[in-house]
N, CA, C and O atoms as a Maestro MAE file, in Angstrom:
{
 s_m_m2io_version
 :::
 2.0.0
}

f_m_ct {
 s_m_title
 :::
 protein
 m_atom[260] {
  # First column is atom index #
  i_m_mmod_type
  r_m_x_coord
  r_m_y_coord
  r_m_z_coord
  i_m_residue_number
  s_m_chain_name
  s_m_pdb_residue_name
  s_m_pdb_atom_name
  i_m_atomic_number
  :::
  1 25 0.839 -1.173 0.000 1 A "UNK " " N  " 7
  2 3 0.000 0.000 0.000 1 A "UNK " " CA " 6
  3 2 0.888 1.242 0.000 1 A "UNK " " C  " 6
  4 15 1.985 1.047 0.522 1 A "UNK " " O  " 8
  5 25 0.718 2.198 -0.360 2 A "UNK " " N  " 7
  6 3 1.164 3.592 -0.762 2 A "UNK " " CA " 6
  7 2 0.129 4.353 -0.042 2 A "UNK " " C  " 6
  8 15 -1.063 4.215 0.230 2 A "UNK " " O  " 8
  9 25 1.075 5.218 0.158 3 A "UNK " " N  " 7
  10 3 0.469 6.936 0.644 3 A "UNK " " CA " 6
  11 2 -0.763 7.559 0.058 3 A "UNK " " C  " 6
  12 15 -1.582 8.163 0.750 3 A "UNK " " O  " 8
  13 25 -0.832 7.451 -0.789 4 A "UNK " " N  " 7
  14 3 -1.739 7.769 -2.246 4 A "UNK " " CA " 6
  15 2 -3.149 7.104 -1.902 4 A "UNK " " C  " 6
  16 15 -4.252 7.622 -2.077 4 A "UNK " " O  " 8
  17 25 -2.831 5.658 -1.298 5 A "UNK " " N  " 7
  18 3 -4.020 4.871 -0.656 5 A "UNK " " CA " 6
  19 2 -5.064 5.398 0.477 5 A "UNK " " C  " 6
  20 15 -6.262 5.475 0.753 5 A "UNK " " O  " 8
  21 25 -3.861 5.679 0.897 6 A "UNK " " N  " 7
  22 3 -3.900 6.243 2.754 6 A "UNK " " CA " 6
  23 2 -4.983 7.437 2.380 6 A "UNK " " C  " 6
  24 15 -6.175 7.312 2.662 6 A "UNK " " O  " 8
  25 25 -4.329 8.880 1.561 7 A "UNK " " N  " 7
  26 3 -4.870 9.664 1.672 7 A "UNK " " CA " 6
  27 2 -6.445 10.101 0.895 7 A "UNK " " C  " 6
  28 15 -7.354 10.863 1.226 7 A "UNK " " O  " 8
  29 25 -6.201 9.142 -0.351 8 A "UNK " " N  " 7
  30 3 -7.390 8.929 -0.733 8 A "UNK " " CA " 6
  31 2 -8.835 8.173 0.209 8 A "UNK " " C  " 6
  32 15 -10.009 8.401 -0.083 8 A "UNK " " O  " 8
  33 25 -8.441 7.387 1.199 9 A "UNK " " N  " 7
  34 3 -9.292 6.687 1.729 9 A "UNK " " CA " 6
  35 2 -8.991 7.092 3.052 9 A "UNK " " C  " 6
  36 15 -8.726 6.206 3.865 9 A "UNK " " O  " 8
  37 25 -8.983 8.818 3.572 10 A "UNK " " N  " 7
  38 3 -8.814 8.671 4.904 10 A "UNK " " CA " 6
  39 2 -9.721 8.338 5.645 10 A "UNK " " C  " 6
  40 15 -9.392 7.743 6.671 10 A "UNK " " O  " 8
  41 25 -11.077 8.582 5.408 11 A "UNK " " N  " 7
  42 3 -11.546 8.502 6.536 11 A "UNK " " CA " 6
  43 2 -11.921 6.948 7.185 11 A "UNK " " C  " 6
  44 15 -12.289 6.784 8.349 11 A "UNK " " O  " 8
  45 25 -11.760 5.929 6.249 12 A "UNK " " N  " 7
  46 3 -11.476 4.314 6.599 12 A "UNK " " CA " 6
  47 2 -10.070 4.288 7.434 12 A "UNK " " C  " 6
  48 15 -9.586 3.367 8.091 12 A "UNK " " O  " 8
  49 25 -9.563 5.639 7.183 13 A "UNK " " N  " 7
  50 3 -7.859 4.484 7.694 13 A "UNK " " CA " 6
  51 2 -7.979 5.302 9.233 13 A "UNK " " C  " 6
  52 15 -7.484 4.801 10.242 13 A "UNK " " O  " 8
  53 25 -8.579 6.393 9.251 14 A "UNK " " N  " 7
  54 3 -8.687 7.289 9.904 14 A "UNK " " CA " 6
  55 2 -8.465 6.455 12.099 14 A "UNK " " C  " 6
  56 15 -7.704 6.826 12.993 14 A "UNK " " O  " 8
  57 25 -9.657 5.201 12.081 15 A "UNK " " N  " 7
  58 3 -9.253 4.167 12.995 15 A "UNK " " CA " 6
  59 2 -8.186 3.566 13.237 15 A "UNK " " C  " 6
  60 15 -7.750 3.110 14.294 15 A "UNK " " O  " 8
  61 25 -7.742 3.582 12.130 16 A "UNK " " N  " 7
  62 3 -6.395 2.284 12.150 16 A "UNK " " CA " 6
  63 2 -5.238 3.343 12.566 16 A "UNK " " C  " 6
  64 15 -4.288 2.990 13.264 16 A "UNK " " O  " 8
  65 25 -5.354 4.353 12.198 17 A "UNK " " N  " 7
  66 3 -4.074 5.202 12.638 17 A "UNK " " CA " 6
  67 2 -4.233 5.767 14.334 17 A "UNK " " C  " 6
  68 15 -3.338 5.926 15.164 17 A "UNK " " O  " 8
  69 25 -5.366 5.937 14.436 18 A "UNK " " N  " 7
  70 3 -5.332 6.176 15.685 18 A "UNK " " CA " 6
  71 2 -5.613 4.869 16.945 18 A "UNK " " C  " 6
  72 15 -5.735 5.072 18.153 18 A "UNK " " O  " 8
  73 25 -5.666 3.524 16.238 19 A "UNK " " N  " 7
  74 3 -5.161 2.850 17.255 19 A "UNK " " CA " 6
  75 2 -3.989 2.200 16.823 19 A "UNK " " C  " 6
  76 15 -4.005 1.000 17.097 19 A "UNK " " O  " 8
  77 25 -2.864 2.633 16.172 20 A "UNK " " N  " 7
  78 3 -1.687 2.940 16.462 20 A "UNK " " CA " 6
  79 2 -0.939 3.775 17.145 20 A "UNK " " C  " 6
  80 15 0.095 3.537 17.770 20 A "UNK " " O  " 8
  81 25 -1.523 4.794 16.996 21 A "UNK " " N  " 7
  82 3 -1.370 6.358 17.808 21 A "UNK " " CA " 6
  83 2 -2.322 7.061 18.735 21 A "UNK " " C  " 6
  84 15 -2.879 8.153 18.616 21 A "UNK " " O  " 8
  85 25 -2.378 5.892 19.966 22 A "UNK " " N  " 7
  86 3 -3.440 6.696 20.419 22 A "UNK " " CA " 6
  87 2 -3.468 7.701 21.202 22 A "UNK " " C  " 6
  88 15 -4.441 7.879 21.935 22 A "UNK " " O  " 8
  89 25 -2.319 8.612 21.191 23 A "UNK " " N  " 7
  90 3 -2.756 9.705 21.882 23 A "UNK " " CA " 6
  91 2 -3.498 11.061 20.602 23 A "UNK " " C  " 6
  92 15 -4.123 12.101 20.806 23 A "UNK " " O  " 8
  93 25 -3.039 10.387 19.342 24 A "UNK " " N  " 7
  94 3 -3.849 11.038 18.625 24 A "UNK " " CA " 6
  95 2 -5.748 11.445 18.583 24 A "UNK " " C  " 6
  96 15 -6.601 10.606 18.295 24 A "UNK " " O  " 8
  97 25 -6.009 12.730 18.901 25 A "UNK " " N  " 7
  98 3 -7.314 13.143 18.896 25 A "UNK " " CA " 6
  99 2 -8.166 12.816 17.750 25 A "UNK " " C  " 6
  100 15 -7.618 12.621 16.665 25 A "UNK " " O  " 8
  101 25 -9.515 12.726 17.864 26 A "UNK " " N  " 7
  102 3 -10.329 13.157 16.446 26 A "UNK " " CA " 6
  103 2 -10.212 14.509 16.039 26 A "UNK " " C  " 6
  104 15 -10.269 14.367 14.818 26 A "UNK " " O  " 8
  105 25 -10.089 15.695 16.233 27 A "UNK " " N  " 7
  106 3 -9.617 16.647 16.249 27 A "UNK " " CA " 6
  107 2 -8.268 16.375 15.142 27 A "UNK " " C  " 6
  108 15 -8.305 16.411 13.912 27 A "UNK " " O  " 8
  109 25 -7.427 16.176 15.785 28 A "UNK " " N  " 7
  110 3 -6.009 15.984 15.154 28 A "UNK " " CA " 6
  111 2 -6.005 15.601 14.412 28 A "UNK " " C  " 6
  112 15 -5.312 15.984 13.470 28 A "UNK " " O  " 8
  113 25 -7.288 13.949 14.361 29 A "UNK " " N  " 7
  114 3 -7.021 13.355 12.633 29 A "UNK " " CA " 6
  115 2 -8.389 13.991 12.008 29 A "UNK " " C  " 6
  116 15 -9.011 13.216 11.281 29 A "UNK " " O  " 8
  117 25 -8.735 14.800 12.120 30 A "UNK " " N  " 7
  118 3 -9.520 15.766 11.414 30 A "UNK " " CA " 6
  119 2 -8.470 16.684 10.699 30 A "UNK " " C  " 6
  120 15 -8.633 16.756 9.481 30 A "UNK " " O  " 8
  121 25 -7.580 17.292 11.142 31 A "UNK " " N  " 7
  122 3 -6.710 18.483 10.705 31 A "UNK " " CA " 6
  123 2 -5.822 17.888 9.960 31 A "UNK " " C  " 6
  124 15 -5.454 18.359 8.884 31 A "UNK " " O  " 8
  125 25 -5.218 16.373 10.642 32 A "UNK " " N  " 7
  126 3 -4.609 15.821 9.204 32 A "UNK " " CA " 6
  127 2 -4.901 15.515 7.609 32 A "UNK " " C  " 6
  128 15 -4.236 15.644 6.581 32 A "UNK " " O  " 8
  129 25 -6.137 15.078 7.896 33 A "UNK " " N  " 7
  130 3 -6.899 14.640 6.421 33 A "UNK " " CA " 6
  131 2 -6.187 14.006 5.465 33 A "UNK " " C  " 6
  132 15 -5.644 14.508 4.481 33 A "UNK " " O  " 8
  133 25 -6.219 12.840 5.818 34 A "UNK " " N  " 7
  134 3 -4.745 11.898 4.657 34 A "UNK " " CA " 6
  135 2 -2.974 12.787 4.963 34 A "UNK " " C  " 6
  136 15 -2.040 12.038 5.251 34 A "UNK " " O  " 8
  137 25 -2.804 13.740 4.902 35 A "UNK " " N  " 7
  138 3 -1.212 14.553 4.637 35 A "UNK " " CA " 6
  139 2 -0.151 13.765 5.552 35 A "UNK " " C  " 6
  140 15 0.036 13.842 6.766 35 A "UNK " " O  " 8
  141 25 0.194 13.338 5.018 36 A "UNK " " N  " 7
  142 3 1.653 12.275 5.937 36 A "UNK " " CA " 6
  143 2 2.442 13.830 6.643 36 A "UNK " " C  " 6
  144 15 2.624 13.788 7.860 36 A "UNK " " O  " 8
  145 25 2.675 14.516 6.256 37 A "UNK " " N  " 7
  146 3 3.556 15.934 7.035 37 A "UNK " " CA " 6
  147 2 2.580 16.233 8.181 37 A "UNK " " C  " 6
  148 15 2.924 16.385 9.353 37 A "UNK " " O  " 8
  149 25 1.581 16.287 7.810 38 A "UNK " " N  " 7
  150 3 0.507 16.983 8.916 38 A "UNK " " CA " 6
  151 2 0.631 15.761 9.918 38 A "UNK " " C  " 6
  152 15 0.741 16.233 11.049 38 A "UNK " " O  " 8
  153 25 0.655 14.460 9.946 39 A "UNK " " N  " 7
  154 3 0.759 13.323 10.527 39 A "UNK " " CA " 6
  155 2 1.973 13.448 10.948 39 A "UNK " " C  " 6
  156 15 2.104 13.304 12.163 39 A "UNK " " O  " 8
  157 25 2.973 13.684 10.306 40 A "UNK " " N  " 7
  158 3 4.447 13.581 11.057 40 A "UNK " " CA " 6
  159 2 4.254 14.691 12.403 40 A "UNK " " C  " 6
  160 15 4.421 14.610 13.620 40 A "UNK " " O  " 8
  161 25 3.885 15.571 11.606 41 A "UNK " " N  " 7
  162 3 4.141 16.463 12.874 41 A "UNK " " CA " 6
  163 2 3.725 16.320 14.181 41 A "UNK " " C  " 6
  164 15 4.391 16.309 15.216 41 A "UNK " " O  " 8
  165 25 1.995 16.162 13.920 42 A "UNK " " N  " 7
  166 3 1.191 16.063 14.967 42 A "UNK " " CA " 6
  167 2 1.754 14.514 15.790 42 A "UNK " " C  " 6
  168 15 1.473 14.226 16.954 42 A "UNK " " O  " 8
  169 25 2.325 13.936 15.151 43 A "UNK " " N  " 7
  170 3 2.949 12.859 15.831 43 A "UNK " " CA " 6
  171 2 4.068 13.451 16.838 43 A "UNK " " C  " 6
  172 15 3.775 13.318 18.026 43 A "UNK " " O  " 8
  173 25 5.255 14.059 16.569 44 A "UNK " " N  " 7
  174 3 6.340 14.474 16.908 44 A "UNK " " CA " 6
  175 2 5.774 15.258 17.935 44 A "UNK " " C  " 6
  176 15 6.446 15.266 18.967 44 A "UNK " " O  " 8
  177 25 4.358 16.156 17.960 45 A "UNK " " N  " 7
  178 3 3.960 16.715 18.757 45 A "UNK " " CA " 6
  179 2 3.434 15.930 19.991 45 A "UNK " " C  " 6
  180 15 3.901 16.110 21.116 45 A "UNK " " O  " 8
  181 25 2.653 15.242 19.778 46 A "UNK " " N  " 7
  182 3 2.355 14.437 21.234 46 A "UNK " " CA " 6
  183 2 3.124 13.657 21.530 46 A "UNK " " C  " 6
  184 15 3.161 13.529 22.754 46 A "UNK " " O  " 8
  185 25 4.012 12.835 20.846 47 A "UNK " " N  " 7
  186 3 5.002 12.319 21.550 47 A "UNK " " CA " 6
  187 2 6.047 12.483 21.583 47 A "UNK " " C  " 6
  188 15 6.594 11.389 21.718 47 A "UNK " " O  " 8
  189 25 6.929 13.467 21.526 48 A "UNK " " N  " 7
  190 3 8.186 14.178 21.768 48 A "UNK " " CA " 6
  191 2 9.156 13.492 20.796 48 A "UNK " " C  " 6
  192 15 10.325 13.714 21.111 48 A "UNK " " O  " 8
  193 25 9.011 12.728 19.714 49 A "UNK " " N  " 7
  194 3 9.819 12.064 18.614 49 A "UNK " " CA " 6
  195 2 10.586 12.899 17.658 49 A "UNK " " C  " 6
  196 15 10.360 14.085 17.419 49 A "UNK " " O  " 8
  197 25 11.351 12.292 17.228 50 A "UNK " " N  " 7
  198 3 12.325 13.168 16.201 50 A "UNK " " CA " 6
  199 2 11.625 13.153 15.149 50 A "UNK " " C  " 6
  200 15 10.526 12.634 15.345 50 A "UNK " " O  " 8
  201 25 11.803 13.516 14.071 51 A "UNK " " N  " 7
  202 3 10.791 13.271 12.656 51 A "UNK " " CA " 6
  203 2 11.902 11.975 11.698 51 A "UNK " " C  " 6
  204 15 11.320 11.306 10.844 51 A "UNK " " O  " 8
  205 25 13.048 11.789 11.866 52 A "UNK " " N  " 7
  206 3 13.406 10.368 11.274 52 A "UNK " " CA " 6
  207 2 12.484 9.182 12.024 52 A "UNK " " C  " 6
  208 15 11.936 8.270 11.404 52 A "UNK " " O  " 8
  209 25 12.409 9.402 13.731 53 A "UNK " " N  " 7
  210 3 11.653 8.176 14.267 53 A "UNK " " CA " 6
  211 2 10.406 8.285 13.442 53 A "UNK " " C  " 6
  212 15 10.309 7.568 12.447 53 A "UNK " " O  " 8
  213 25 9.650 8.935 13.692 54 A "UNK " " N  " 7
  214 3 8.204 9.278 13.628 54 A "UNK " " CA " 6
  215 2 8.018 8.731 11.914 54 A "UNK " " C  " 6
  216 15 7.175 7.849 11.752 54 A "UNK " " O  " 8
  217 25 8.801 9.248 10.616 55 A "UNK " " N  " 7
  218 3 8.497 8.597 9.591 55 A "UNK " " CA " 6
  219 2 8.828 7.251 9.388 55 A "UNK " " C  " 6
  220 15 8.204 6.469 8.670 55 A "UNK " " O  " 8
  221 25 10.277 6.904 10.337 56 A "UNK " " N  " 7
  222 3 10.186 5.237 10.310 56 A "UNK " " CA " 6
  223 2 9.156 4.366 10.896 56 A "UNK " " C  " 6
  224 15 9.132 3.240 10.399 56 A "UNK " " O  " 8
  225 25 8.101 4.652 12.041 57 A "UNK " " N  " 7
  226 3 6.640 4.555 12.596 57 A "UNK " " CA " 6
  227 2 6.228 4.308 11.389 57 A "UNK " " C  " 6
  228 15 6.022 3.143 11.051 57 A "UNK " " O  " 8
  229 25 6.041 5.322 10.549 58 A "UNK " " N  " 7
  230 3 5.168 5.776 9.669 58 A "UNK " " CA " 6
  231 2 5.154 4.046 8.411 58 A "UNK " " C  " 6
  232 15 4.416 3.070 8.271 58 A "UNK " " O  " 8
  233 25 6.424 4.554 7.794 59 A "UNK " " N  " 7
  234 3 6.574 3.272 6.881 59 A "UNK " " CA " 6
  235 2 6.427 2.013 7.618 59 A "UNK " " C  " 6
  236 15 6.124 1.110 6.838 59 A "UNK " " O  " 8
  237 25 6.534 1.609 8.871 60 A "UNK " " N  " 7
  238 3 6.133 0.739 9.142 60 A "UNK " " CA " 6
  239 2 5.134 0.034 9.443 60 A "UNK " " C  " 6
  240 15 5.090 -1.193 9.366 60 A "UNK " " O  " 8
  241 25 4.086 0.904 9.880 61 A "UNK " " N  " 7
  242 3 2.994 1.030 10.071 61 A "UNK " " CA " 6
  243 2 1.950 1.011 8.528 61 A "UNK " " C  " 6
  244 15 0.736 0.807 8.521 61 A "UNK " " O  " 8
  245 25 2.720 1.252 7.448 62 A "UNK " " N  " 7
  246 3 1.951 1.614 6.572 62 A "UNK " " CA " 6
  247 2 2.512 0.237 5.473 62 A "UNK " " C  " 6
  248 15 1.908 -0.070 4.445 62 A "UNK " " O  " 8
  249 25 3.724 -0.428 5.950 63 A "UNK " " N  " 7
  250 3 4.180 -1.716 5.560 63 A "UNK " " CA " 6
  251 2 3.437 -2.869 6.004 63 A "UNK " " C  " 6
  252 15 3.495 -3.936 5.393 63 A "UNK " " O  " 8
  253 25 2.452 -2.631 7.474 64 A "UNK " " N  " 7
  254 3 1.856 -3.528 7.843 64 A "UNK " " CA " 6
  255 2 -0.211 -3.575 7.430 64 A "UNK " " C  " 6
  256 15 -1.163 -4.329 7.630 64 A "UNK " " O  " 8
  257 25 0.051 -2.335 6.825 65 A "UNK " " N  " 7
  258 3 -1.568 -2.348 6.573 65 A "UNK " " CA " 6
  259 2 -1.523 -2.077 5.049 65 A "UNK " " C  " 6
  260 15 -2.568 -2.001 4.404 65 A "UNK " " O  " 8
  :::
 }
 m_bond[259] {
  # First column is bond index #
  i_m_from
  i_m_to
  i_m_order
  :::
  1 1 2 1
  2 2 3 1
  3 3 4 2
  4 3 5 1
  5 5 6 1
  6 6 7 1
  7 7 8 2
  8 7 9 1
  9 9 10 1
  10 10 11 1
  11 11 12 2
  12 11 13 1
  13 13 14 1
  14 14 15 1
  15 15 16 2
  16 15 17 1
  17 17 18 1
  18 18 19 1
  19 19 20 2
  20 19 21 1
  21 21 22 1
  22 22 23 1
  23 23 24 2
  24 23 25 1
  25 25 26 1
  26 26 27 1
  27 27 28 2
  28 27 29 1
  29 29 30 1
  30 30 31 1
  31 31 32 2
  32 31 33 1
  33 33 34 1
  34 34 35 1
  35 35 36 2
  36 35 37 1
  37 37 38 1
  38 38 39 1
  39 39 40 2
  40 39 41 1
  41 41 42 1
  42 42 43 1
  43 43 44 2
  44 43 45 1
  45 45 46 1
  46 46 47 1
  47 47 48 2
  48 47 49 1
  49 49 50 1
  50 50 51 1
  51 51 52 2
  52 51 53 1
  53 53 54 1
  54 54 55 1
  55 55 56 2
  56 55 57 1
  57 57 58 1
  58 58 59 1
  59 59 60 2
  60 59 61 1
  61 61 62 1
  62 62 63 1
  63 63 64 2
  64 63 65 1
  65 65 66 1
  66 66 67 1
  67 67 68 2
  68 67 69 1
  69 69 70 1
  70 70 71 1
  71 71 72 2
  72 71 73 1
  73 73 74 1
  74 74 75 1
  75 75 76 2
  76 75 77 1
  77 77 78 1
  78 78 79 1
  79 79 80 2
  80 79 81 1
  81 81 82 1
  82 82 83 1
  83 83 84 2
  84 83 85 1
  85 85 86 1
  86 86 87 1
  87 87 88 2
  88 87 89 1
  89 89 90 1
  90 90 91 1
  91 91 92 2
  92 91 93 1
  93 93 94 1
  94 94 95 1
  95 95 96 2
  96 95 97 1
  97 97 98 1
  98 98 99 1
  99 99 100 2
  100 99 101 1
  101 101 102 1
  102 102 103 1
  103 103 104 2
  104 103 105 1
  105 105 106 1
  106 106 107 1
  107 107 108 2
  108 107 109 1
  109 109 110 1
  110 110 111 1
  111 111 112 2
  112 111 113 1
  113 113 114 1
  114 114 115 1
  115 115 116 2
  116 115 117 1
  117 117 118 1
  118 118 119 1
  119 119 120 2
  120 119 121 1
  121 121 122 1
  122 122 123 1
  123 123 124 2
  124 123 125 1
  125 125 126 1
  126 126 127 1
  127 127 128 2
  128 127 129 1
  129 129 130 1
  130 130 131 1
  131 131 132 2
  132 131 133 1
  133 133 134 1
  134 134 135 1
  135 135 136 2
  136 135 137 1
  137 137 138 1
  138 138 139 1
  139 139 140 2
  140 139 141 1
  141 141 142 1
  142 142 143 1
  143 143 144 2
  144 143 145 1
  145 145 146 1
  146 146 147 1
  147 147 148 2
  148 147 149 1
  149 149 150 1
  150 150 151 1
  151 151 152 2
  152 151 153 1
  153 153 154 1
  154 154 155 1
  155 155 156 2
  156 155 157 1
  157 157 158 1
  158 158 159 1
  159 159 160 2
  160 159 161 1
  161 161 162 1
  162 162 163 1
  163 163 164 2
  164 163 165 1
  165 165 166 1
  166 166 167 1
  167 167 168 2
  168 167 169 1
  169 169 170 1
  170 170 171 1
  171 171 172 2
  172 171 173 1
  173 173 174 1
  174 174 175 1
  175 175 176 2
  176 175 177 1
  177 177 178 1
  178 178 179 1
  179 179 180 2
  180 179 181 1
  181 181 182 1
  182 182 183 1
  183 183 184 2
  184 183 185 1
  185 185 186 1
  186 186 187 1
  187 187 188 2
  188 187 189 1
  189 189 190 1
  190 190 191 1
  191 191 192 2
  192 191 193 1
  193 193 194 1
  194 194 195 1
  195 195 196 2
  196 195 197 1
  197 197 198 1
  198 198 199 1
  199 199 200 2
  200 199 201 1
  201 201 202 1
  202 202 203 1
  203 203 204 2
  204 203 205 1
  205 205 206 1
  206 206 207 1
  207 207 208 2
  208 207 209 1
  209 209 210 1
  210 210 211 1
  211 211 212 2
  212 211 213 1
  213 213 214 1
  214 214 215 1
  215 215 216 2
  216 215 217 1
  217 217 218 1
  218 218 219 1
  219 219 220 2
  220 219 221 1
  221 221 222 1
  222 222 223 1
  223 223 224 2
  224 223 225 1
  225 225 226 1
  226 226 227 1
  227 227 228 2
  228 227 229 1
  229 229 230 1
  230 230 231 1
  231 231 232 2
  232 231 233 1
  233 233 234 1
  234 234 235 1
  235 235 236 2
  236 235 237 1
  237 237 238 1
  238 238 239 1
  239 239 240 2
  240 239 241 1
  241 241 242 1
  242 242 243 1
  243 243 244 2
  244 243 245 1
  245 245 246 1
  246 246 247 1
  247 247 248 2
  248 247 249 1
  249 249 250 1
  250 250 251 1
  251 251 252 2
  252 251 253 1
  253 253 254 1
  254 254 255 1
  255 255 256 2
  256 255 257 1
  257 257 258 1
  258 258 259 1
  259 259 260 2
  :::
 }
}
């Protein structure tokens, strides 16, 4: 799956990311709306991560769904 997937079909993935991330809000994945940057960030934001961690999360997370 690709990014392209993700953002086209957020509001299905919209669950799956936030029970990966659950300190992520509905709020938050409202403001993301599919954007992997808007996701990096708001990631890095609640959990104090670097943005290399946070996109390696990312591909992995997105390697498993």
């Amino acid at each position: 799956m690709n990014w392209n997937q993700i953002e086209g079909n957020w509001t299905q993935f919209k669950g799956r990311v936030q029970s990966q991330w659950g300190k992520l809000t509905d709020d938050d994945l409202d403001v993301i709306e599919g954007d992997r940057k808007q996701l990096t960030g708001k990631l890095q934001e609640r959990y104090g991560k670097a943005e290399e961690e946070v996109d390696r999360e990312i591909d992995d997370w997105l390697r498993r769904n």
